[in-house]
C-alpha positions as CSV (number, residue, x, y, z in Angstrom):
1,X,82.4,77.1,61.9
2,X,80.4,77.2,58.8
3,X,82.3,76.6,55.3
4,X,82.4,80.0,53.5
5,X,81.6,78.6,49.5
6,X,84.0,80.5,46.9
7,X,82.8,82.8,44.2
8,X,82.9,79.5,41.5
9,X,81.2,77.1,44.1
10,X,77.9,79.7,43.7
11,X,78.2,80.1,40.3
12,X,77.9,76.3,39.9
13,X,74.9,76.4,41.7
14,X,73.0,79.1,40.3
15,X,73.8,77.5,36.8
16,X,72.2,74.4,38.4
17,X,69.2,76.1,39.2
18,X,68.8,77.9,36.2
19,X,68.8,74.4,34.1
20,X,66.6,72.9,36.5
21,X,63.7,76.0,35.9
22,X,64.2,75.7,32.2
23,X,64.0,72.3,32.3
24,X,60.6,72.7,34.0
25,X,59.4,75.3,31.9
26,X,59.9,73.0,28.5
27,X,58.4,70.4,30.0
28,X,55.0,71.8,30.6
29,X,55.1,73.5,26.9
30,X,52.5,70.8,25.1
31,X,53.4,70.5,21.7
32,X,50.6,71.9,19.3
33,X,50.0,69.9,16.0
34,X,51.2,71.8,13.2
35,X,48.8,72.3,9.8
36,X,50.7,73.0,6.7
37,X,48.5,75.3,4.7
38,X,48.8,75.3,1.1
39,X,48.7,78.9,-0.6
40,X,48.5,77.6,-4.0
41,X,45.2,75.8,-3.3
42,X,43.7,77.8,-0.3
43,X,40.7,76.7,1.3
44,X,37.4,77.7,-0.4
45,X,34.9,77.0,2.6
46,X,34.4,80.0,4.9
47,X,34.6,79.9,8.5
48,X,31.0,80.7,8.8
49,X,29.7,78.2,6.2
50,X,32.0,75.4,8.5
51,X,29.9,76.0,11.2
52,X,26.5,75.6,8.9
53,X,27.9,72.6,7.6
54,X,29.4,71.2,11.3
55,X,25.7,72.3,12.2
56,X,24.0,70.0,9.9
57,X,26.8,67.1,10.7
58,X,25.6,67.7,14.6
59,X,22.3,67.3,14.1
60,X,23.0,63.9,11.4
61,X,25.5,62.5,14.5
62,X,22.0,62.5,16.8
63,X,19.8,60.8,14.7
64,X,22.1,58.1,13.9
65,X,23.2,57.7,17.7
66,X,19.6,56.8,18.4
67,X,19.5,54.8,15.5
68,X,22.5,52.6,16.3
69,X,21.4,52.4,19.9
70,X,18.2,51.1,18.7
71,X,19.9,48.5,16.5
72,X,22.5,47.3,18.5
73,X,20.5,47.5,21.7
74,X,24.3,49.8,23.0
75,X,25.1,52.6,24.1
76,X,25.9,54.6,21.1
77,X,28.1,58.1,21.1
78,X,29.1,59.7,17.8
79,X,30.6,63.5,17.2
80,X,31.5,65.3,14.7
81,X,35.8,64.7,14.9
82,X,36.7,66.9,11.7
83,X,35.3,68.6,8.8
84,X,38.3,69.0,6.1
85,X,38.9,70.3,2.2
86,X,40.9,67.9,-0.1
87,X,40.8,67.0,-3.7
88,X,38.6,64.1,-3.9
89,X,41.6,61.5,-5.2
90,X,43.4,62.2,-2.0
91,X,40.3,61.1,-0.1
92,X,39.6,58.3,-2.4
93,X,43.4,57.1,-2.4
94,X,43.4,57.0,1.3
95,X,40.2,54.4,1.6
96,X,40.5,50.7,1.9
97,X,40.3,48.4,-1.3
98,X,37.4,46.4,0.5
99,X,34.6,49.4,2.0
100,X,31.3,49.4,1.9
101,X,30.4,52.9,0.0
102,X,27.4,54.3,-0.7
103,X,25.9,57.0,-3.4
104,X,23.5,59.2,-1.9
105,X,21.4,61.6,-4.6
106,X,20.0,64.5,-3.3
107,X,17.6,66.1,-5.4
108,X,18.2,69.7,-4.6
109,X,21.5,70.3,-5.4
110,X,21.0,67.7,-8.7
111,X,23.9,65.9,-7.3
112,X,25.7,62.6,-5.4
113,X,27.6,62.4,-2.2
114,X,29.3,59.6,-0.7
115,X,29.4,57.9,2.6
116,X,31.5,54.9,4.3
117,X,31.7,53.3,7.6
118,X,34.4,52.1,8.7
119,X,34.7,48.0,8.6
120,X,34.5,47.6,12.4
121,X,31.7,49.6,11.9
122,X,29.7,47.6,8.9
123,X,30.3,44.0,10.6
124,X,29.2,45.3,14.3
125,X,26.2,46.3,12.3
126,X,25.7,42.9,9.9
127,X,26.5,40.9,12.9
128,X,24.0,42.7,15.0
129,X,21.0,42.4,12.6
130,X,21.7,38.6,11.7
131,X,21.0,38.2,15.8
132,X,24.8,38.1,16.5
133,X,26.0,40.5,19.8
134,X,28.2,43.7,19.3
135,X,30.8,41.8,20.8
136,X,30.7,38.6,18.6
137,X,31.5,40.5,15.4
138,X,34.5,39.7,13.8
139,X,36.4,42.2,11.1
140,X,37.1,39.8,7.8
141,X,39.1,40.9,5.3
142,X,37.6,39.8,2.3
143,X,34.9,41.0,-0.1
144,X,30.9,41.4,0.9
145,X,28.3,39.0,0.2
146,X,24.6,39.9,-1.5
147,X,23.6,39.3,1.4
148,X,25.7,41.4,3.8
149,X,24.9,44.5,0.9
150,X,21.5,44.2,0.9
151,X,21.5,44.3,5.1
152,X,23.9,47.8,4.9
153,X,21.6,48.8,2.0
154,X,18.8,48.9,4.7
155,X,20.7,50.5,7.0
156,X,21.7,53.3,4.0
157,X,18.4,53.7,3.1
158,X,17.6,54.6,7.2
159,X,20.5,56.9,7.2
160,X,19.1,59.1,3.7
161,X,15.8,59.7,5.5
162,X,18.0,61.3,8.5
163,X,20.2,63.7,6.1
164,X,17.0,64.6,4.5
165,X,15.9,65.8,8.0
166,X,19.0,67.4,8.5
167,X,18.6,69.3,5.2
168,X,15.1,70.4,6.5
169,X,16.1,73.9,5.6
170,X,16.5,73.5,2.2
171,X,13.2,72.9,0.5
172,X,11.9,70.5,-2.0
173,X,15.0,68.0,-0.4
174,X,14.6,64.3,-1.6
175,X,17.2,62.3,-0.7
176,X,17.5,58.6,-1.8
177,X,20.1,56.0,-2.2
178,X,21.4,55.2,-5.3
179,X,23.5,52.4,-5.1
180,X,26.3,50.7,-2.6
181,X,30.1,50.2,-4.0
182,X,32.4,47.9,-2.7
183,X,35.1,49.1,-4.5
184,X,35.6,53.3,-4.5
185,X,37.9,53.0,-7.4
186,X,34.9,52.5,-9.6
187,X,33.2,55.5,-8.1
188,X,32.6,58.0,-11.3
189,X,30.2,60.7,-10.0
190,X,33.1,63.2,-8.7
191,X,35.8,64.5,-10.9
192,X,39.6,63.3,-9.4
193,X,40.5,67.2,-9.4
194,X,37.5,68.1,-7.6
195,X,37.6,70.0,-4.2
196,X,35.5,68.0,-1.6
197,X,34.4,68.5,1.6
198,X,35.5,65.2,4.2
199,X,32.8,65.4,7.1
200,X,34.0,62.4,9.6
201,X,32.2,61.1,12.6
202,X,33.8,59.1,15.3
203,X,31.7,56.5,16.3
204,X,32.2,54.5,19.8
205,X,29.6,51.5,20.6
206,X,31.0,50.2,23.5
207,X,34.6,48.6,23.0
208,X,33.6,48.9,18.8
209,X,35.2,52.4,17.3
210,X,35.1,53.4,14.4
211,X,34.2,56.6,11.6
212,X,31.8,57.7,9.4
213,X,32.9,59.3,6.6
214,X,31.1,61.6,4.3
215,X,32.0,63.1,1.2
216,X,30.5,66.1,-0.1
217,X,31.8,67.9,-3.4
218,X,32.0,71.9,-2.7
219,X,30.0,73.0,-5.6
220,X,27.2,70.9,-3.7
221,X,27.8,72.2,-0.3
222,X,28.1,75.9,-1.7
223,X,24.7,75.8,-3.6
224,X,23.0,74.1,-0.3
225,X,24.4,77.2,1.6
226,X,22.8,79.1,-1.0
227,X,19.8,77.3,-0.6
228,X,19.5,77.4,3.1
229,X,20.1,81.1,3.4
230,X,17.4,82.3,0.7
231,X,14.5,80.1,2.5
232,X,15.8,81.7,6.0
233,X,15.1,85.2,3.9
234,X,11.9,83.8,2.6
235,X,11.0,82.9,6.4
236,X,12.4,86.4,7.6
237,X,10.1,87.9,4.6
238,X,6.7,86.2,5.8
239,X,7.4,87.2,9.3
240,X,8.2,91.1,8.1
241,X,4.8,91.2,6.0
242,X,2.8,89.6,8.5
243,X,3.9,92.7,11.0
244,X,3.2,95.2,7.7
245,X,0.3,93.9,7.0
246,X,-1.2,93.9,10.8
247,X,-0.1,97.5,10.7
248,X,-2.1,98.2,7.3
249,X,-5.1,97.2,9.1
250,X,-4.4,99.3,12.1
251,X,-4.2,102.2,9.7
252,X,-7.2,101.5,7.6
253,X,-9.4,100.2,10.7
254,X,-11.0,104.2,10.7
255,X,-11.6,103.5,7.1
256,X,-15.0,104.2,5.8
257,X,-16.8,101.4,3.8
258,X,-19.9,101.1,1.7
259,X,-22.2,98.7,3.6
260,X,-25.6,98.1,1.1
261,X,-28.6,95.8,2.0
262,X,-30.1,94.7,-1.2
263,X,-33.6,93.4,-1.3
264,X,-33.6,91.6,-4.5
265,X,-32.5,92.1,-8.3
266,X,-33.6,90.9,-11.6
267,X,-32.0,91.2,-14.8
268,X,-33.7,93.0,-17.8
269,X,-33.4,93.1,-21.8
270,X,-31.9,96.2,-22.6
271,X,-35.2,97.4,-24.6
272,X,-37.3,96.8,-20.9
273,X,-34.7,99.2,-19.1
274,X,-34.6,101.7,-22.1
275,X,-38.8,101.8,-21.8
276,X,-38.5,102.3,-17.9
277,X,-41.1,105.0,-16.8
278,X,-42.0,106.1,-13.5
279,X,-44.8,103.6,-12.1
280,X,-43.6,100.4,-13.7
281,X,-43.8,97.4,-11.4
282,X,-40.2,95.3,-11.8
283,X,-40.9,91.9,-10.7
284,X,-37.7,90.5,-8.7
285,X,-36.5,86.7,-8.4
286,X,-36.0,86.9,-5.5
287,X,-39.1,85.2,-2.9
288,X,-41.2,87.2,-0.2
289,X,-39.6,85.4,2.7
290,X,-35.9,85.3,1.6
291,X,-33.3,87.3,3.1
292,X,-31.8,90.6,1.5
293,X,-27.8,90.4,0.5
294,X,-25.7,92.7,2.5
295,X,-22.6,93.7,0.9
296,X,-19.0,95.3,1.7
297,X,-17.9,98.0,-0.9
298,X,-19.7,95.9,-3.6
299,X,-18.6,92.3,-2.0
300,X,-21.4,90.2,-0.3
301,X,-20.5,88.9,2.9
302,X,-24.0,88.3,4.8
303,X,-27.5,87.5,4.7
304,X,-30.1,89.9,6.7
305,X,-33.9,90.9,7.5
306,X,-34.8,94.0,6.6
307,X,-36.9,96.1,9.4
308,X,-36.9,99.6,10.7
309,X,-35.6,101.2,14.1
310,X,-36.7,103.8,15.4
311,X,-37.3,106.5,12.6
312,X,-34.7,104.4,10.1
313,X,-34.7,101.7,7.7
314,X,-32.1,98.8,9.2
315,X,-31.3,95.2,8.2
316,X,-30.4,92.6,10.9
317,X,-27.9,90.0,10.1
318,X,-28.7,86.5,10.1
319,X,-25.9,84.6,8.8
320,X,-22.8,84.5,6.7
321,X,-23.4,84.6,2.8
322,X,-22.4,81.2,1.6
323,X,-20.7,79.9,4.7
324,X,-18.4,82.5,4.3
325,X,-16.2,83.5,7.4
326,X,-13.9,86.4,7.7
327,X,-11.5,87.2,11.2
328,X,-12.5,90.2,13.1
């Protein structure tokens, strides 16, 4: 026969099972990084100008994964990893004494931004160009040699023309490099208080990792906003007066014009034309044989014959005046 379980025995077990379920269900919770937001210094870049700005970091990530590939002779993958606001000595505290970090001035916004690559980065790179392998690089920690410098200076110089064509919305963008630091301390272009923009890149070249790091003041990145949105107006403006003025012309296409064929003309002393009486002969200076000027309410735009048809007077054209073209 069976064992009939008392009233304690099952409420043993259901406890058990109840554990065992909750157990389950914290387990499969995944624990979500937690961002402390400060509310005495809230963030001044909007969501929309992030995604301008992670636009322009999207497009700079493509050009310089076809430009590493090309150096390197790798396969090279770099995305945009973050895009985060801190006052520049927090970024600047966190670097390495020994990175390679260059000034890059862009004309348009009258200002300097930095970049850095990460040192696994910089000596895949050297190593690569003095005809090394990606492989055979080692990271030293130690300063940088002319030499070395004036191999990432190349590389910087490379790297200005792509942000320029990433800033192709912005017109009248030059940007060049100004100099290389090995030492960020001695960096004096951004005020320590100043709220910058951290754009960072991951960077993997097969087993080399690493980051790019780009530092953009916010008083820069605002008036490049600025900048991009009034040419996409001016863009949006062409486009909108192209369509009014194609209408115009539809409107004024039933428009009636003066169209005169003039034979010749001379010019007078006032006296002659004061003494004008009816049987004069005006001599013109223009010859027998050359064509008559036609003209558009006052405007000459072609050269004709003069000749009759039927019972009228007519002029045939024979050519543009002056080369002169004009769209039908």
């Amino acid at each position: 026969m069976a064992e009939i379980l008392s009233q304690n025995q099952i409420d043993e077990l259901l406890n058990e099972l109840a554990d065992d379920k909750l157990g389950d269900i914290k387990t499969g919770l995944e624990e979500k990084p937690v961002k402390i937001y400060d509310f005495k210094s809230p963030k001044k870049l909007s969501r929309d100008q992030n995604k301008v700005l992670s636009s322009i970091a999207d497009v700079l990530a493509r050009h310089l994964a076809a430009y590493f590939a090309g150096i390197l002779r790798n396969y090279s993958e770099i995305t945009v990893a973050s895009i985060e606001e801190h006052p520049y000595y927090e970024y600047n505290n966190s670097l390495p004494d020994m990175l390679m970090t260059a000034v890059i001035d862009i004309d348009s916004i009258n200002g300097s931004i930095l970049m850095d690559m990460s040192n696994s980065l910089t000596f895949t790179l050297i190593s690569r160009m003095l005809g090394g392998t990606v492989d055979s690089a080692k990271i030293l920690d130690r300063e940088f040699t002319e030499i070395e410098i004036a191999l990432m200076e190349r590389v910087y110089k490379k790297i200005c023309i792509f942000i320029q064509e990433a800033l192709a919305n912005i017109p009248y963008t030059n940007v060049t490099l100004s100099q290389i630091e090995t030492n960020s301390r001695f960096i004096k272009s951004i005020r320590i208080q100043e709220v910058v923009e951290v754009i960072v890149l991951n960077v993997n070249i097969g087993s080399i990792k690493g980051t790019i790091t780009t530092c953009v003041p916010y008083t820069y990145v605002d008036t490049m906003l600025v900048a991009m949105a009034q040419n996409n107006e001016k863009i949006e403006t062409i486009v909108v007066s192209e369509e009014v003025k194609r209408s115009m012309l539809d409107e004024l296409s039933n428009s009636l014009v003066e169209v005169c064929g003039i034979l010749g003309s001379v010019k007078l002393p006032l006296k002659d034309v004061v003494n004008m009486q009816v049987g004069d002969v005006i001599k013109l200076e223009q010859r027998i044989n050359s064509p008559a000027l036609v003209t558009v309410n006052g405007n000459t735009w072609f050269l004709g014959e003069p000749g009759i048809k039927k019972t009228r007077k007519a002029i045939r054209l024979s050519s543009y005046y002056r080369g002169k073209k004009f769209n039908k």
